[in-house]
C-alpha positions as a Markdown table, in Angstrom:
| # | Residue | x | y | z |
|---|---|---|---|---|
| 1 | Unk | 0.0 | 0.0 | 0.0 |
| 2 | Unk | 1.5 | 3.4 | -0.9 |
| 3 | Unk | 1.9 | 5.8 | 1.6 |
| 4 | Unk | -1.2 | 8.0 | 2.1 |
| 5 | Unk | -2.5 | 4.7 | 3.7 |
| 6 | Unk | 0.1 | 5.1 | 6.7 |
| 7 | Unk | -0.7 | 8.6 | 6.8 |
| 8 | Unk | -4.2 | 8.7 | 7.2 |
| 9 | Unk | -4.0 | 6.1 | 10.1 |
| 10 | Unk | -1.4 | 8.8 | 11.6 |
| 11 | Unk | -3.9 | 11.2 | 11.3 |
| 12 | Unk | -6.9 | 9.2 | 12.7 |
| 13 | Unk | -5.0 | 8.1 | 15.7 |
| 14 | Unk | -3.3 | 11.7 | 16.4 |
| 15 | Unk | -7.2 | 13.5 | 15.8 |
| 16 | Unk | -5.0 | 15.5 | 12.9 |
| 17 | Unk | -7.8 | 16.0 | 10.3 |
| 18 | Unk | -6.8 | 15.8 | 6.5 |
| 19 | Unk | -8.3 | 18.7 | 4.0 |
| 20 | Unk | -9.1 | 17.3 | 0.7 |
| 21 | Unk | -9.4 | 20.4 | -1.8 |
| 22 | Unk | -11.7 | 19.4 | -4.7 |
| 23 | Unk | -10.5 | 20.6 | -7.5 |
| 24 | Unk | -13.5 | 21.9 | -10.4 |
| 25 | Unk | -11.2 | 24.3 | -12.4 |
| 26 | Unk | -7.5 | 23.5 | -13.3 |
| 27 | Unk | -5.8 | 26.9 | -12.3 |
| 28 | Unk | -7.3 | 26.3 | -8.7 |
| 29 | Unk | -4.6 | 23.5 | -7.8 |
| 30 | Unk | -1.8 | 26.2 | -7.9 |
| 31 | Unk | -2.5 | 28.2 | -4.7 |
| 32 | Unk | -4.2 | 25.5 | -3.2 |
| 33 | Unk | -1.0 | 24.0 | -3.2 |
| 34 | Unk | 1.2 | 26.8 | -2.6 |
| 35 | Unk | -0.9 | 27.7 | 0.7 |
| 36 | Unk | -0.6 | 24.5 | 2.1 |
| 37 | Unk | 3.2 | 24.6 | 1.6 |
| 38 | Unk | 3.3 | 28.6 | 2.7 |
| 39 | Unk | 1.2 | 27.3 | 6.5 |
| 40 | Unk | 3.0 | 24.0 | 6.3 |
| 41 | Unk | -0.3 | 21.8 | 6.3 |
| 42 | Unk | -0.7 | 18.4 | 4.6 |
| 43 | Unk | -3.5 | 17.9 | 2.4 |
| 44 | Unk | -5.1 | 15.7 | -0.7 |
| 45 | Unk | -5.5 | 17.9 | -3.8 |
| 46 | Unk | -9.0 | 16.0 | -5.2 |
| 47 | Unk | -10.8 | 16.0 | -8.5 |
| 48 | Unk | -14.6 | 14.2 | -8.6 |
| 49 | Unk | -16.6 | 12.7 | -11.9 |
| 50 | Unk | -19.1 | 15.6 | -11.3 |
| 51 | Unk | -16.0 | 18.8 | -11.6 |
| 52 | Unk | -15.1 | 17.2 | -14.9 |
| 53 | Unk | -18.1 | 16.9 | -16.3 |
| 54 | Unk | -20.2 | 20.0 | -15.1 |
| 55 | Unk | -17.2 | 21.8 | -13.8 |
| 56 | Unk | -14.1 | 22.5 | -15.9 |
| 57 | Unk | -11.1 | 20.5 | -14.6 |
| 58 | Unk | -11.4 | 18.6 | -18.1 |
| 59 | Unk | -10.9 | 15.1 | -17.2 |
| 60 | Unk | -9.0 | 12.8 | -14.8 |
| 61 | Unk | -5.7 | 12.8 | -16.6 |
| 62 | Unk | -6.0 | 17.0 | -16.6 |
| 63 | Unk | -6.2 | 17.0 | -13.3 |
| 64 | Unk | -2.8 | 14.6 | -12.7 |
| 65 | Unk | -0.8 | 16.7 | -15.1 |
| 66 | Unk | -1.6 | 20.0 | -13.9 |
| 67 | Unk | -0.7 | 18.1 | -10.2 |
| 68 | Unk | 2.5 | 17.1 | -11.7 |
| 69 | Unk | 3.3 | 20.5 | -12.1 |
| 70 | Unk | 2.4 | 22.0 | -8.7 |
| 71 | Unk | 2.4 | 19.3 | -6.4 |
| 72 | Unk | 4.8 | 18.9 | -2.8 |
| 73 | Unk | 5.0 | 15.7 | -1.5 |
| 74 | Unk | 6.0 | 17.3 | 1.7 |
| 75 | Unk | 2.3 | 18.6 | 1.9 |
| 76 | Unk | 0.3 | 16.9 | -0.9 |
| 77 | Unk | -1.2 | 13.2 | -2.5 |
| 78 | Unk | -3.7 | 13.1 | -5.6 |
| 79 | Unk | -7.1 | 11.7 | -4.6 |
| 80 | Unk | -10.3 | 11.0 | -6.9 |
| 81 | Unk | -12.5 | 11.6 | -4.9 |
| 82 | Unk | -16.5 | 10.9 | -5.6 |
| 83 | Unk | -17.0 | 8.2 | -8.8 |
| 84 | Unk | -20.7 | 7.5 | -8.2 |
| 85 | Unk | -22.2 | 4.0 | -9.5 |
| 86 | Unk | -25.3 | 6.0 | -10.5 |
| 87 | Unk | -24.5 | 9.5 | -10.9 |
| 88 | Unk | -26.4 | 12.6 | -9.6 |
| 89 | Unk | -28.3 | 12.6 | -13.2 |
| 90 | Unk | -29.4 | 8.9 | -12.0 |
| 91 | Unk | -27.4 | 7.6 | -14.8 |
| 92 | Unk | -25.1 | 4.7 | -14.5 |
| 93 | Unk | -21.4 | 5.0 | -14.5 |
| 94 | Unk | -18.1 | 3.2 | -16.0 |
| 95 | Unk | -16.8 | 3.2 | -12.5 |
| 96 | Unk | -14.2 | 1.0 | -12.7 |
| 97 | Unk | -13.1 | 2.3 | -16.3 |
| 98 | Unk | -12.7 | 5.9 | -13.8 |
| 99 | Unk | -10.9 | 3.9 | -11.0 |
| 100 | Unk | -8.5 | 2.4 | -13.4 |
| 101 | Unk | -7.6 | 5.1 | -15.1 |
| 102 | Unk | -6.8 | 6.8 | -12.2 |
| 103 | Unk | -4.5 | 4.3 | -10.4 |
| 104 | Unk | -2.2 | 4.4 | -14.0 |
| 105 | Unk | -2.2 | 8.0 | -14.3 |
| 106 | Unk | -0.8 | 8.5 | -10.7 |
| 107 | Unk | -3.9 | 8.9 | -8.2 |
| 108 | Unk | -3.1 | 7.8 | -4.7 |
| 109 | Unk | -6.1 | 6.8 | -3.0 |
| 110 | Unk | -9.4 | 6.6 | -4.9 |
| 111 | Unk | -13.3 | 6.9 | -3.7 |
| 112 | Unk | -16.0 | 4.4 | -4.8 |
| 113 | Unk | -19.7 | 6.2 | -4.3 |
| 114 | Unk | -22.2 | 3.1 | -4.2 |
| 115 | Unk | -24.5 | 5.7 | -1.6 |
| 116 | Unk | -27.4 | 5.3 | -3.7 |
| 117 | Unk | -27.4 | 1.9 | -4.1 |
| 118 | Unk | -29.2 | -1.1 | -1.6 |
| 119 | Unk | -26.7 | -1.9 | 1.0 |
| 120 | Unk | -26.1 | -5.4 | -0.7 |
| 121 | Unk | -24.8 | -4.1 | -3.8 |
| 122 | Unk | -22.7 | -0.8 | -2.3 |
| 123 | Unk | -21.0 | -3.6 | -0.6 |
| 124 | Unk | -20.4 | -5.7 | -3.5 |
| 125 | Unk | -19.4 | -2.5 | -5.5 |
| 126 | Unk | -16.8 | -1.3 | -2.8 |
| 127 | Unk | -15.4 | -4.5 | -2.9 |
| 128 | Unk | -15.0 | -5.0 | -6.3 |
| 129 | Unk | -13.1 | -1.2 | -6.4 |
| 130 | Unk | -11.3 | -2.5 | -3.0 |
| 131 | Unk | -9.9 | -5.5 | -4.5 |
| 132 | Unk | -8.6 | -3.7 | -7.7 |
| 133 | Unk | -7.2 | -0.9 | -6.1 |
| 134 | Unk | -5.6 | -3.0 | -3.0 |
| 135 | Unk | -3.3 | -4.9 | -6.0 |
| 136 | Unk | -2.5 | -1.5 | -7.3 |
| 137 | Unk | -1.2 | -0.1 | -3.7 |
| 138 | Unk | -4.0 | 2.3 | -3.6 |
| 139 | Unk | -6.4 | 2.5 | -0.7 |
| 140 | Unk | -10.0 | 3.1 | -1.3 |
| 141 | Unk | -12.7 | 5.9 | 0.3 |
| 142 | Unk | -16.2 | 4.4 | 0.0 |
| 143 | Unk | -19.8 | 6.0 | 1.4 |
| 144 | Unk | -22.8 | 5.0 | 3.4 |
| 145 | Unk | -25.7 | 7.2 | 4.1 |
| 146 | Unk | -26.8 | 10.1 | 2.3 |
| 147 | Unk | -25.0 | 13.6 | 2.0 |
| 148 | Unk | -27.4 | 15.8 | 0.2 |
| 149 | Unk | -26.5 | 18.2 | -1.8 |
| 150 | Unk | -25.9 | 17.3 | -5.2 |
| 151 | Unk | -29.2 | 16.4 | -6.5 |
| 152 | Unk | -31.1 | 18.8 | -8.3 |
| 153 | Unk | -34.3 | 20.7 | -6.9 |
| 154 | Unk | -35.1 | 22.2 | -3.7 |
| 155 | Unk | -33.7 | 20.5 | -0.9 |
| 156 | Unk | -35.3 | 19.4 | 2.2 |
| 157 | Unk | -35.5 | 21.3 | 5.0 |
| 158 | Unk | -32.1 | 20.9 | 7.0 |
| 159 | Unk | -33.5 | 21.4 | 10.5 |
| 160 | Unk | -36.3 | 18.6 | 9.3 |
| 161 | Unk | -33.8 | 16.2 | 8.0 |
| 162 | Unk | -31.4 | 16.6 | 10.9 |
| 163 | Unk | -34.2 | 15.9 | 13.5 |
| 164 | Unk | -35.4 | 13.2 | 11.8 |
| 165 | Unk | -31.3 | 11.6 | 11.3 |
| 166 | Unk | -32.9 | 10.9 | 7.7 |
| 167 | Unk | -30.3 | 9.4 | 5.7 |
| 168 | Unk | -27.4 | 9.2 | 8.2 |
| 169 | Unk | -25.3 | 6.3 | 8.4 |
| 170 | Unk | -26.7 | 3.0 | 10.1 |
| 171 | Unk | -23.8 | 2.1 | 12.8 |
| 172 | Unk | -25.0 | -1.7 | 12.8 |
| 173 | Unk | -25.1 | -1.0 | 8.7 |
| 174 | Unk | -21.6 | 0.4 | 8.4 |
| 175 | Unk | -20.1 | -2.7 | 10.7 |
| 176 | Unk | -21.3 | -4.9 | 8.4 |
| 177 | Unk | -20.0 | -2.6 | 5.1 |
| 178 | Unk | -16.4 | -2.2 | 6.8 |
| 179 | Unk | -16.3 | -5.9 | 7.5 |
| 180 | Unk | -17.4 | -7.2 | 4.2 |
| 181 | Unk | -16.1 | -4.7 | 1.7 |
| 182 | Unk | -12.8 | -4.0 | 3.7 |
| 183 | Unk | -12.8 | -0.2 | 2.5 |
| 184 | Unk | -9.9 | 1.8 | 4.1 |
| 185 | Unk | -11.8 | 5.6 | 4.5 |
| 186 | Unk | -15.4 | 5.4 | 5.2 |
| 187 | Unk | -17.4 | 8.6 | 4.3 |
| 188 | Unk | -20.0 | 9.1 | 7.1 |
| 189 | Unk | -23.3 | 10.9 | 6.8 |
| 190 | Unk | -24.2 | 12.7 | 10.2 |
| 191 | Unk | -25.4 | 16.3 | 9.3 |
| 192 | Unk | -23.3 | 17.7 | 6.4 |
| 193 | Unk | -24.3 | 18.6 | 3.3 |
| 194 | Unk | -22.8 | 19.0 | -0.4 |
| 195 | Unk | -22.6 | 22.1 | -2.2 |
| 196 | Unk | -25.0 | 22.8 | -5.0 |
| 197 | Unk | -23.6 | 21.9 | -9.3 |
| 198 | Unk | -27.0 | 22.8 | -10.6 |
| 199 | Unk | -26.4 | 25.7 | -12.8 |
| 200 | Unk | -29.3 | 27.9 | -10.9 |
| 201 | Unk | -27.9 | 27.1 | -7.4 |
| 202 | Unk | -24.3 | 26.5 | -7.4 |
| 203 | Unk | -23.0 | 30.1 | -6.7 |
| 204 | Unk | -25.8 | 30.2 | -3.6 |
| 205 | Unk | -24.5 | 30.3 | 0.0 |
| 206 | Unk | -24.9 | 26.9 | 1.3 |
| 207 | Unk | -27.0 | 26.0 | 4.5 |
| 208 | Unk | -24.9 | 26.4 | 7.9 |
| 209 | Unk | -24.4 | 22.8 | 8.4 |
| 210 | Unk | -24.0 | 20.9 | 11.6 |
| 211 | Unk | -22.2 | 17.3 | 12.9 |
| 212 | Unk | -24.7 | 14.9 | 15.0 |
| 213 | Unk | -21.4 | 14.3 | 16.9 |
| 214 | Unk | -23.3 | 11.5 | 19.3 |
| 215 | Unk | -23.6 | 9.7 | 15.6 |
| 216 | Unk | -20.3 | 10.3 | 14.9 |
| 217 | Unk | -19.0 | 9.0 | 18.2 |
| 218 | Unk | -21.1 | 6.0 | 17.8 |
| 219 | Unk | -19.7 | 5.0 | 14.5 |
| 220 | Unk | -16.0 | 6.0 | 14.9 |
| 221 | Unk | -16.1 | 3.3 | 18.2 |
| 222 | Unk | -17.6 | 0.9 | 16.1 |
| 223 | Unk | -15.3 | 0.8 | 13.1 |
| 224 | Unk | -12.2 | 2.2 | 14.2 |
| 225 | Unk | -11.0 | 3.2 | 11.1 |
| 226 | Unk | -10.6 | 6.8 | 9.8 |
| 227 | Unk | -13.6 | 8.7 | 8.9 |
| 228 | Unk | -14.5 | 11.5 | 6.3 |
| 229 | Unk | -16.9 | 14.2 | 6.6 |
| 230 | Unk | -18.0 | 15.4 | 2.8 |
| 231 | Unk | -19.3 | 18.8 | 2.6 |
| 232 | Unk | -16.9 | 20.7 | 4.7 |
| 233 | Unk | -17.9 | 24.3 | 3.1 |
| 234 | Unk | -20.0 | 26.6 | 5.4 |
| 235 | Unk | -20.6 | 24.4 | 8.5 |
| 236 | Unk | -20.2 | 25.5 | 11.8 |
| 237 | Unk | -16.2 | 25.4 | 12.4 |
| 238 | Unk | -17.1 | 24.6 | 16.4 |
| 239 | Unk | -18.7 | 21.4 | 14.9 |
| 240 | Unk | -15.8 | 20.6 | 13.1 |
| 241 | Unk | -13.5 | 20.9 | 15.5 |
| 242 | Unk | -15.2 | 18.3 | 17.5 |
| 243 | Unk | -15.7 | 15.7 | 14.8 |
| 244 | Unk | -12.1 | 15.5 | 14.5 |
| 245 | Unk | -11.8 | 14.1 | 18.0 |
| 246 | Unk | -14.4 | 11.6 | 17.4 |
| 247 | Unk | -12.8 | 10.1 | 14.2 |
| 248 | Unk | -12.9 | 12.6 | 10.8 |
| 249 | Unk | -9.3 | 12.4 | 9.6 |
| 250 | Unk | -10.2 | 13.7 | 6.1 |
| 251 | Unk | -12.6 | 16.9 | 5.6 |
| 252 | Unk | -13.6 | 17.3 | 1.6 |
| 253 | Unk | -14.1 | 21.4 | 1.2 |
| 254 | Unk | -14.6 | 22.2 | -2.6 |
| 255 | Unk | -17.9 | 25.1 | -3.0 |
| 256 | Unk | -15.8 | 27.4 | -0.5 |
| 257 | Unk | -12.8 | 28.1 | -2.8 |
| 258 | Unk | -14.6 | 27.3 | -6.0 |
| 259 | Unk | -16.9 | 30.4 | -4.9 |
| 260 | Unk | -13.5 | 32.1 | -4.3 |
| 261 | Unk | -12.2 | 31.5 | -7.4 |
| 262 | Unk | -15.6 | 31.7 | -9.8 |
| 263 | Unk | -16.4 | 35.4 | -8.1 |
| 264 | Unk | -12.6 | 36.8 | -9.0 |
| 265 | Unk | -11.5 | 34.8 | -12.1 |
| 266 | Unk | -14.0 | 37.4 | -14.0 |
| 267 | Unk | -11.2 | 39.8 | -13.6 |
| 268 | Unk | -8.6 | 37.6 | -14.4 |
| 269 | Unk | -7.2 | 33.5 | -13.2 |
| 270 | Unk | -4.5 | 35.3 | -11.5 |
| 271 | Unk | -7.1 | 37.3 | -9.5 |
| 272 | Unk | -9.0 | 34.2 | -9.1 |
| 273 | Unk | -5.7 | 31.8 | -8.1 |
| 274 | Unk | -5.0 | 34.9 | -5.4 |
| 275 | Unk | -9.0 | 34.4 | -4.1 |
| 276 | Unk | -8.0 | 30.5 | -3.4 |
| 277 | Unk | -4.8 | 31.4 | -2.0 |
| 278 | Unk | -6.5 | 33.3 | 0.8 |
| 279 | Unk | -9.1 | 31.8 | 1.1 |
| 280 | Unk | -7.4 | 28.1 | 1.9 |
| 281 | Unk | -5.1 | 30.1 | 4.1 |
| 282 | Unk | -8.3 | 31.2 | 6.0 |
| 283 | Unk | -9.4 | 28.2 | 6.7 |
| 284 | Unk | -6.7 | 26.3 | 7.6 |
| 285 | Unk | -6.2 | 28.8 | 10.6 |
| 286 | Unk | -10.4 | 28.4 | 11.0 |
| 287 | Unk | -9.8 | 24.5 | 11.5 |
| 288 | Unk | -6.5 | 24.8 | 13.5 |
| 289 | Unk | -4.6 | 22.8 | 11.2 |
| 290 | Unk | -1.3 | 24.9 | 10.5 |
| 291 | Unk | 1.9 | 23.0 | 10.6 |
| 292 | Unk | 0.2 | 19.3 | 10.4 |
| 293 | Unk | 2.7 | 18.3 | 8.2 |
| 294 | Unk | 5.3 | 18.7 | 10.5 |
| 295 | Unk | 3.2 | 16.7 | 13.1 |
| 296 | Unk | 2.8 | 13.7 | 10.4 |
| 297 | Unk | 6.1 | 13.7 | 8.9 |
| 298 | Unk | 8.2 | 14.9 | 12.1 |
């Protein structure tokens, strides 16, 4: 297994939470990675299905050359993040065709989304991607439970659905999915949401978000394995803070600097590259993460 394996364990066990920048527009991966080098914090540069094909970032091998370019391995690793089974369109997807591609063109961890699937057949999925990825060195993110977000239409009421723990992940459900898919990263749903893609909504300010922590606490003693939190953009930072001491070791953040970046790239990319800059700057120090690669590497 390469190393991001090793140091997502590290993280888990030291409560050091990973940021996973998702990456919808090529000329963001620049500052991204500069400000993690300029505040000496370790995190995953990421590129999803849905930021290549409503998005800009082109295509999977885009994404790795323009990393090639800019990326530390002092502070970074290449992750594809979010290849659905069926997509947010309800369409069904070459997943494994993604996966594979991937894996050869330098990715370093890889995320299998069978959340919309029965339990049955997420499981068979992840394990499919597990087993191909596992021969490659590569571990493998999977996801149980339902982070809204990315659907299109209005969404349901957050204080409703949070009440109600509609969609969040089954703790007796994700023992059996860790067991018998043997995924490395499991992607819990306990109060976040995605940002927006539809064309009408995506620039919108996203609900203020919270973490079920009880939930959260509940699953991370039941799988003991690390833990990510999707939609890390606009929730409550105090909620954050806290999830990463019950098991988050990897928080995906992609509608905060893509709003960055889409608001000042009308000027120009370099006014847009400056918004990231700052703006992943300003949330490192938010999230208390400065200098974590000095605490995972030593």
């Amino acid at each position: 297994m390469n190393d991001i394996s090793a140091i997502m364990t590290k993280a888990y066990k030291k409560n050091i939470v990973i940021p996973a920048f998702n990456m919808p527009h090529l000329p963001m991966v620049e500052p991204v990675v500069k400000a993690l080098k300029a505040s000496d914090t370790f995190g995953l540069i990421a590129v999803a299905r849905l930021e290549w094909m409503k998005f800009s970032s082109q295509s999977i091998a885009a994404v790795a050359k323009e990393y090639d370019k800019w990326g530390d391995s002092r502070v970074t690793r290449l992750h594809l993040d979010h290849i659905p089974v069926i997509d947010e369109d309800h369409l069904k997807v070459d997943y494994m065709r993604d996966i594979k591609e991937a894996i050869s063109v330098g990715y370093q961890s890889v995320m299998v989304d069978g959340s919309r699937l029965p339990l049955e057949e997420n499981i068979r999925v992840t394990k499919e991607v597990v087993d191909y990825a596992h021969s490659h060195g590569a571990p493998v993110e999977a996801e149980l439970g339902a982070v809204m977000g990315h659907e299109d239409g209005p969404m349901p009421s957050y204080e409703e659905l949070f009440a109600s723990l509609k969609g969040f992940t089954d703790v007796d459900e994700a023992i059996r999915f860790v067991k018998e898919s043997g995924v490395d990263w499991l992607s819990v749903a306990v109060g976040s949401v995605h940002g927006a893609i539809s064309q009408a909504s995506r620039d919108k300010k996203k609900v203020t978000a919270r973490v079920h922590i009880e939930r959260l606490r509940e699953l991370n003693k039941a799988l003991d394995i690390p833990l990510v939190l999707h939609g890390g953009s606009g929730m409550a930072v105090s909620y954050l803070l806290d999830s990463f001491k019950e098991g988050i070791a990897k928080l995906n953040i992609g509608t905060d600097i893509r709003q960055a970046y889409e608001s000042n790239v009308k000027e120009s990319i370099e006014a847009g590259q400056e918004a990231v800059y700052k703006r992943v700057l300003e949330i490192v120090e938010e999230l208390q993460i400065g200098g974590s690669a000095q605490k995972l590497f030593g």
